[in-house]
C-alpha positions in Angstrom: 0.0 0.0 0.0 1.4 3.2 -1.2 1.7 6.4 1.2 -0.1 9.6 0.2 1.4 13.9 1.5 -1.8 15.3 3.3 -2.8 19.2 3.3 -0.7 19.3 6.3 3.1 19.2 4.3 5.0 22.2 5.1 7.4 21.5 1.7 10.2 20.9 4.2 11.7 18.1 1.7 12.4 15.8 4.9 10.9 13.3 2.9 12.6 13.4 -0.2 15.9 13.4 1.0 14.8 10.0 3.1 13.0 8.4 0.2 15.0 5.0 -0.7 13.2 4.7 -4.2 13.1 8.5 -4.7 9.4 8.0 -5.2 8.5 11.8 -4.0 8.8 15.1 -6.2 8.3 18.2 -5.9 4.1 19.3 -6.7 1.9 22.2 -6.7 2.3 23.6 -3.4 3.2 20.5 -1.5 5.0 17.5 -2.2 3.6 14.2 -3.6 4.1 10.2 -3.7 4.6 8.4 -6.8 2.1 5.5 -6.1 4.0 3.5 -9.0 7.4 3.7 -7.4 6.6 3.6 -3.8 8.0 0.4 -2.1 5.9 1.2 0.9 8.6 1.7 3.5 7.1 4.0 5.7 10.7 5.6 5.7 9.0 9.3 4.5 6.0 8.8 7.5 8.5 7.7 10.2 10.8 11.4 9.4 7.8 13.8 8.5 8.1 16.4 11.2 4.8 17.7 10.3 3.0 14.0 11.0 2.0 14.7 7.1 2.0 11.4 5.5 -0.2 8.3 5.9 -1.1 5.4 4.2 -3.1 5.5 1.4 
């Protein structure tokens, strides 16, 4: 199950720079999960300071 960025990101990148699979880019006004890459890790959820990721 692939991991979707809430309302809540604060484009702090956190996420990015921990992605393994680099499966999260840059979007309109907050960052987003490839659903096709995502290995579902959890590695992007666990460092999110702002608790914005979940499961989709």
């Amino acid at each position: 199950m692939a991991f979707k960025i809430t309302d809540a990101c604060v484009s702090c990148g956190t996420c990015v720079e921990n992605c393994p699979v680099e499966a999260i880019s840059e979007g309109d006004g907050k960052y987003e999960i490839n659903a096709d890459i995502c290995v579902s890790c959890g590695t992007c959820a666990d460092n999110c300071p702002a608790e914005a990721i979940e499961e989709e």
